[in-house]
C-alpha positions as CSV (number, residue, x, y, z in Angstrom):
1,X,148.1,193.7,-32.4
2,X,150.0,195.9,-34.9
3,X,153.2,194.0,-33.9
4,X,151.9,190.5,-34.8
5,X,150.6,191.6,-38.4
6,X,153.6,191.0,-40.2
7,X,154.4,187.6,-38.7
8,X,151.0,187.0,-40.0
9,X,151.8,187.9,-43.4
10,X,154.9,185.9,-43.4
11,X,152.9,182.9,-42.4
12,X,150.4,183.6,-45.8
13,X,153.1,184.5,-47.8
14,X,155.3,181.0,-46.5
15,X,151.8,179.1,-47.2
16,X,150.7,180.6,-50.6
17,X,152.6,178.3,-52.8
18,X,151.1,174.9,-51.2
19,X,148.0,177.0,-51.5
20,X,148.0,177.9,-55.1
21,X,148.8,173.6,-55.5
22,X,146.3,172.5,-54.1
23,X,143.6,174.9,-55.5
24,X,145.1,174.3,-59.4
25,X,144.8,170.7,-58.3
26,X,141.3,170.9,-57.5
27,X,140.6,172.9,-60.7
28,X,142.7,170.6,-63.1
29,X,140.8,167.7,-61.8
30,X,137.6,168.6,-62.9
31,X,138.7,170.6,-65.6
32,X,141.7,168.7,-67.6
33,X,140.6,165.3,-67.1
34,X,139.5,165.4,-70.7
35,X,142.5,167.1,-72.4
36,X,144.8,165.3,-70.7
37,X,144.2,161.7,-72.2
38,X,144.9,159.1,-74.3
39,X,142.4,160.1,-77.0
40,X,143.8,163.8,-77.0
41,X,147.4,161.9,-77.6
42,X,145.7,159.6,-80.1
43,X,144.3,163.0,-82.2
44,X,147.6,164.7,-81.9
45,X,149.8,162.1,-82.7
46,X,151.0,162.9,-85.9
47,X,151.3,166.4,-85.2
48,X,153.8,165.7,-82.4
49,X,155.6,162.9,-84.3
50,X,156.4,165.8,-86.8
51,X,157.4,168.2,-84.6
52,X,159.8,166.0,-83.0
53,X,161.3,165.1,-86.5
54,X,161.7,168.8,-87.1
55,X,162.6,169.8,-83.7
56,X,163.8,167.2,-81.6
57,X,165.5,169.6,-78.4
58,X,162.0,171.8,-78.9
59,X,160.1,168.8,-78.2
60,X,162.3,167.3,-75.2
61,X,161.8,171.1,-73.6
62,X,158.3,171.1,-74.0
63,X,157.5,167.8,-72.7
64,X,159.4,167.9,-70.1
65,X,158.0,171.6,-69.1
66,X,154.5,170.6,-69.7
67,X,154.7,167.2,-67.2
68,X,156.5,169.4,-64.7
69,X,153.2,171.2,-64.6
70,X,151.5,168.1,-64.3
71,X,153.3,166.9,-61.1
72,X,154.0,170.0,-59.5
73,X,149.9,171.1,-59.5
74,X,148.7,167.5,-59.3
75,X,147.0,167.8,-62.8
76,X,145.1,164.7,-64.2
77,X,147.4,162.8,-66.7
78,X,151.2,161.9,-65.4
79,X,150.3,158.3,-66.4
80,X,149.2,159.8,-69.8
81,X,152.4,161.9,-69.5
82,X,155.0,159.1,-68.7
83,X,153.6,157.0,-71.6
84,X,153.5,159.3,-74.0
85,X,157.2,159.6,-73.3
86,X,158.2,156.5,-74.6
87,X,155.8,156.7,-77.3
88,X,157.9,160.1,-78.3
89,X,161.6,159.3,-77.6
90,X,161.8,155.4,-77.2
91,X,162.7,153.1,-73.8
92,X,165.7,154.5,-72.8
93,X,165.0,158.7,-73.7
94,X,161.9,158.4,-72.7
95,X,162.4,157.0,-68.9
96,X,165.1,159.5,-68.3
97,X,162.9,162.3,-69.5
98,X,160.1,160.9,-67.6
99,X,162.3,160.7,-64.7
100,X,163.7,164.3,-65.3
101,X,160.6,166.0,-65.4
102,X,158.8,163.8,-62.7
103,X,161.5,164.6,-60.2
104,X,161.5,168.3,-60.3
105,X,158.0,168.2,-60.0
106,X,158.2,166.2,-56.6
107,X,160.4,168.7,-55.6
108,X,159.0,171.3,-56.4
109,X,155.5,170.5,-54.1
110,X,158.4,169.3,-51.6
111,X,159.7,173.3,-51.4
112,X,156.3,174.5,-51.5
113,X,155.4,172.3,-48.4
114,X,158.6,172.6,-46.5
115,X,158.4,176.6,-46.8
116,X,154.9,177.2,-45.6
117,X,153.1,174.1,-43.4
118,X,156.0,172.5,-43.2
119,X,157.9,174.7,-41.4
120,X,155.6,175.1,-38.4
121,X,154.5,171.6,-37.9
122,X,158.6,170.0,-37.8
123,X,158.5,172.5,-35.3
124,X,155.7,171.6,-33.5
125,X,157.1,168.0,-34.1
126,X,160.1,169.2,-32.4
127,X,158.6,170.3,-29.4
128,X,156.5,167.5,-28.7
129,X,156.6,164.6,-26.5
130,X,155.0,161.2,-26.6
131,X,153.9,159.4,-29.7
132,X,154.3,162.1,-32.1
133,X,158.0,162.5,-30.8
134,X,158.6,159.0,-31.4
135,X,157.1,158.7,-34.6
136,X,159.3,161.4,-35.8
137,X,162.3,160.1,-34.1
138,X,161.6,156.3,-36.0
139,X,161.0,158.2,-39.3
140,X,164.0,160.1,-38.7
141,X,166.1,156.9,-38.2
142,X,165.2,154.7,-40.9
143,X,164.4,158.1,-43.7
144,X,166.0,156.5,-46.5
145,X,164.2,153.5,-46.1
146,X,160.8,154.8,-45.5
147,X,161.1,157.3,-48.4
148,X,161.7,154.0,-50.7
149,X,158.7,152.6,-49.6
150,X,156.8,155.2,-50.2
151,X,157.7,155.5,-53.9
152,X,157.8,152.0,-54.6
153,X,154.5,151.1,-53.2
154,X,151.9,151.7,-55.7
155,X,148.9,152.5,-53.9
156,X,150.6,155.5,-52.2
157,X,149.8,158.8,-53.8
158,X,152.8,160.7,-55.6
159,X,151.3,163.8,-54.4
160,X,151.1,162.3,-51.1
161,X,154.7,160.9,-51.2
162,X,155.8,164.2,-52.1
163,X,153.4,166.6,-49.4
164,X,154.6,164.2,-46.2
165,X,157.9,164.1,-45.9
166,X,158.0,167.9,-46.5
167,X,155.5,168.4,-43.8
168,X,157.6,166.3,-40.9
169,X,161.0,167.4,-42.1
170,X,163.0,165.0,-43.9
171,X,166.6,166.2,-45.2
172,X,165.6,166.7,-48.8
173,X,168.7,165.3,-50.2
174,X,167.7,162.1,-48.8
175,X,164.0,163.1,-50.6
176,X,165.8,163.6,-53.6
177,X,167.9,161.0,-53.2
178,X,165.1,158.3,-52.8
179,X,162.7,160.5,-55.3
180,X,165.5,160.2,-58.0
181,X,166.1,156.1,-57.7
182,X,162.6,155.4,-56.2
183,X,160.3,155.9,-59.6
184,X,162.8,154.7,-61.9
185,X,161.2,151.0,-61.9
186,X,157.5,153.1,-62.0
187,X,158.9,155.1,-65.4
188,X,160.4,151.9,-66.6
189,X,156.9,150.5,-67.0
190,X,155.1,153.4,-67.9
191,X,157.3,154.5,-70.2
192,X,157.5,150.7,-72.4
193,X,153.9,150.7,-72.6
194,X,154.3,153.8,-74.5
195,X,156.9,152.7,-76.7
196,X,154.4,150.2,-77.8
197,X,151.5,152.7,-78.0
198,X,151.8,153.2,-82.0
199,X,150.5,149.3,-83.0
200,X,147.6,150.0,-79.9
201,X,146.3,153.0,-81.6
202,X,147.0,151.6,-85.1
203,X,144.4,148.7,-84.2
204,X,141.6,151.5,-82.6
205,X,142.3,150.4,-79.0
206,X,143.6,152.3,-75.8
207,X,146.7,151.6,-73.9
208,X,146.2,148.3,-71.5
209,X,147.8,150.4,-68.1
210,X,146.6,146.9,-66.1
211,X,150.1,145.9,-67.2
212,X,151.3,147.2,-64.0
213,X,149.4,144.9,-62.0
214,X,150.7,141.7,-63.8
215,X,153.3,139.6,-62.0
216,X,156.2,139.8,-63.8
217,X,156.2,143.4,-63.3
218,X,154.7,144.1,-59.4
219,X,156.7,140.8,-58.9
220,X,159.8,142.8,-58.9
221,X,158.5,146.3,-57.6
222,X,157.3,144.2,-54.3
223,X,160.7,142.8,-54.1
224,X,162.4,146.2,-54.0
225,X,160.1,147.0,-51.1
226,X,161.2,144.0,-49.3
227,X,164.8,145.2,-49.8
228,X,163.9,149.1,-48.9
229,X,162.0,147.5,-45.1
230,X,164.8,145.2,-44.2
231,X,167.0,147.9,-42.5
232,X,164.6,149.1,-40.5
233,X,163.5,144.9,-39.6
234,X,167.3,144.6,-38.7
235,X,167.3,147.9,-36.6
236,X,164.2,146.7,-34.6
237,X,165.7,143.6,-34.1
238,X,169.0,145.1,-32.7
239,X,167.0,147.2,-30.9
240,X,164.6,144.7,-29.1
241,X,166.5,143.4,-26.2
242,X,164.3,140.4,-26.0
243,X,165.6,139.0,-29.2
């Protein structure tokens, strides 16, 4: 028994990260969702506006930090987040910020997944048979592809997008890779409705984030997933030796 404590430990040690995630996720949800808004960004606006006049650098450091936090504990507000940073630095600032910040935070749940859970179920992945072999091996084969997708569609998760692929064992340059290019068009969006926010709070109303849905914007998004699933279409195809 003495022999198997400190493996044990190892294994709570490895898993405290993700742990300490998900429970500040939990907490932030029912505890931030009121700080973290657009009406807490309407109140301080002028304050920040200021601060960025006076310390511009100060500013991009502190945004950046504080949406990190966001994405890496799943905190309420990384819409409120990615707006607000074109509503502080303009279109172009503002999406790489948003981009910057967003990133790191992916990986950073990525790191905290791969080291704990992650670690033991790829391995139990590895050592299977059947279905969950296969799935693995197709996920394996068409990573790049499948990564895009799950960025680009908007009804998955981030959190999710970020937990999965750390939890079956995806090469995280090809995570970062598609993590990096795969929420630019998101940020694009999110981060020109901001740039816009000033005249939407100067006539008393709240930003319109519905935007997203309209169809000159999804239009495009949905195309990009149609590019991202054709290499895995053309594998399957090469692969079915009926076609």
């Amino acid at each position: 028994m003495e022999e198997t404590r400190p493996s044990e430990k190892n294994v709570l040690m490895r898993n405290l990260p993700l742990a300490a995630i998900m429970i500040a996720a939990i907490i932030g949800y029912f505890t931030l969702g009121d700080y973290l808004s657009f009406d807490t960004l309407r109140d301080q606006r002028d304050s920040l506006l200021a601060f960025r006049d006076a310390n511009f650098i100060g500013l991009v450091l502190c945004f950046i930090g504080i949406y990190f936090i966001i994405v890496a504990f799943s905190l309420p507000g990384a819409a409120v987040a990615s707006v607000t940073g074109g509503f502080l630095f303009g279109l172009t600032l503002g999406t790489i910020f948003n981009v910057i910040a967003a990133s790191l935070g992916a990986f950073a749940i990525f790191f905290a997944a791969r080291w704990g859970l992650g670690r033991s179920l790829a391995a139990k992945l590895d050592s299977s048979d059947g279905t969950l072999k296969k799935i693995k091996t197709g996920l394996h084969e068409n990573e790049i592809s499948v990564l895009f997708l799950m960025r680009l569609i908007p009804v998955v998760p981030f959190f999710v997008a970020n937990l999965v692929p750390a939890l079956v064992g995806v090469k995280f340059r090809n995570f970062a890779f598609t993590t990096v290019l795969g929420i630019i068009p998101g940020a694009i969006v999110f981060t020109w409705i901001g740039v816009g926010l000033g005249e939407v709070f100067d006539r008393g109303e709240s930003p319109d984030l519905s935007l997203l849905w309209e169809p000159q914007v999804i239009g495009p998004i949905l195309g990009l997933c149609v590019l991202a699933t054709l290499p895995i279409v053309i594998k399957a195809m090469r692969g079915n030796k009926d076609f």
